[in-house]
C-alpha positions as CSV (number, residue, x, y, z in Angstrom):
1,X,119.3,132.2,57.4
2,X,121.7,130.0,55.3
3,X,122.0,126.7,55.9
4,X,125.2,124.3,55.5
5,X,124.8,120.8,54.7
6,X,127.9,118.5,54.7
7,X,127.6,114.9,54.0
8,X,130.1,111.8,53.0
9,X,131.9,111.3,55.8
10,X,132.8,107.6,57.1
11,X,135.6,105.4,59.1
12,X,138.1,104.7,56.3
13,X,141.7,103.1,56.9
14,X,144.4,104.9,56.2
15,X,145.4,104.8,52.5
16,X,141.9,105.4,51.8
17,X,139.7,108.1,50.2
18,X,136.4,110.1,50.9
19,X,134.5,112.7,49.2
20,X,132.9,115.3,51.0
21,X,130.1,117.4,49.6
22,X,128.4,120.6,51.5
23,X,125.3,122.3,49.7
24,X,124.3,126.0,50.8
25,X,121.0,127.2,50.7
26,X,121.6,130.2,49.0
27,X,122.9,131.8,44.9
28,X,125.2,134.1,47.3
29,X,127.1,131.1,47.5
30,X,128.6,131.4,43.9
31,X,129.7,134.7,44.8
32,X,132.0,134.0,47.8
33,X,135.2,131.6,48.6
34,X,134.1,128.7,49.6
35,X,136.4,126.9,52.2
36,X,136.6,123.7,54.2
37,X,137.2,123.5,57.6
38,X,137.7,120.3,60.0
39,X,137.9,120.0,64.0
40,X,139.6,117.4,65.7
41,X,138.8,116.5,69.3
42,X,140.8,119.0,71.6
43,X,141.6,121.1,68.4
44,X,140.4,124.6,67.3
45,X,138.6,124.7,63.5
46,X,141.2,124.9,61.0
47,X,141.1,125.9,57.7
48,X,142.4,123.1,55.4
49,X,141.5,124.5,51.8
50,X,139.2,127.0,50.1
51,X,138.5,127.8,46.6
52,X,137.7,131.4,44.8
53,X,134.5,131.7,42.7
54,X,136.7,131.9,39.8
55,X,138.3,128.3,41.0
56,X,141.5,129.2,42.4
57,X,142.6,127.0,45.1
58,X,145.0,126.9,48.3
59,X,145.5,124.4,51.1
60,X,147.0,123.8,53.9
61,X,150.8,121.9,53.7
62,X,149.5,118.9,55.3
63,X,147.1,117.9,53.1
64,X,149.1,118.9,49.8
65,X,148.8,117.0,47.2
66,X,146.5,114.7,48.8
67,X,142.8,116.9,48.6
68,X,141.1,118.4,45.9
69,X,138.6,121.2,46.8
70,X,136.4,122.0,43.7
71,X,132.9,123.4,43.7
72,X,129.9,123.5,41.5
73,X,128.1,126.9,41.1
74,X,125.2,125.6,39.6
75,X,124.3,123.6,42.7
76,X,125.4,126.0,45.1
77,X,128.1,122.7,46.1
78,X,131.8,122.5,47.5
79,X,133.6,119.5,47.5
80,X,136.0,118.1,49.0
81,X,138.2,114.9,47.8
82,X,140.4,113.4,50.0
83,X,143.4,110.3,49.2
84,X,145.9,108.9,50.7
85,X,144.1,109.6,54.1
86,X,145.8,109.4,57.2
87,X,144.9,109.1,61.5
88,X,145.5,112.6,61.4
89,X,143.3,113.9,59.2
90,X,140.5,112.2,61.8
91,X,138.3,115.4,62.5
92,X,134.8,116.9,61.8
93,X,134.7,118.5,58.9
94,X,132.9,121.7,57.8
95,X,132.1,124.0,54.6
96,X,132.2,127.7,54.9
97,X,132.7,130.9,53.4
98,X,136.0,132.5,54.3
99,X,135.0,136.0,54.8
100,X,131.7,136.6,56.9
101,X,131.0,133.6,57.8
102,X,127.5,132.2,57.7
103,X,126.3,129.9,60.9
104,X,128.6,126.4,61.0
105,X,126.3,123.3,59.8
106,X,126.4,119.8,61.4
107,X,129.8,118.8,59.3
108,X,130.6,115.4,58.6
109,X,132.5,112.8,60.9
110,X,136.0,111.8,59.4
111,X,137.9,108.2,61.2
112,X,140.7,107.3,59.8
113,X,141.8,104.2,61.5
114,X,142.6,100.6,61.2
């Protein structure tokens, strides 16, 4: 069974910046796109960016301009850099494939507040 493993989560105040990591437990990883998810309180999972094993990237319009998704093969890691953060983007935060997904990790808390 694979297993997730987010981390580097935190409060930060708005303005701010984070970087999240997730490491999978398998050398499939490198062959799928890996996305980020997040879930705020109320909220359904949304997809806010994913990345193709080649490195080809998309997000979602809110977050334009402000993340970076980028991963690391070798390590079987996705990352996930986030500036300019807002009380919006407070939420729970997940890595996963896009297409068959595996079985959701932990995630990482994100608080974005004064």
């Amino acid at each position: 069974q694979v297993q997730l493993v987010e981390s580097g989560g935190g409060l930060v105040q708005p303005g701010g910046s984070l970087r999240l990591s997730c490491v999978a437990s398998t050398s499939i990883f490198r062959f799928s796109t890996m996305g980020w998810y997040r879930q705020a309180p109320g909220k359904e999972r949304e997809l806010v960016a994913d990345v193709t094993t080649g490195g080809s990237t998309r997000y979602m319009d809110s977050v334009k301009g402000r993340f970076t998704i980028s991963r690391d093969n070798a390590k079987n890691m996705v990352y996930l850099q986030m500036n300019s953060l807002k009380p919006e983007d407070t939420a729970v935060y997940y890595c996963n494939r896009l297409d068959d997904r595996w079985s959701w990790g932990q995630g990482t808390q994100v608080t974005v507040s004064s």
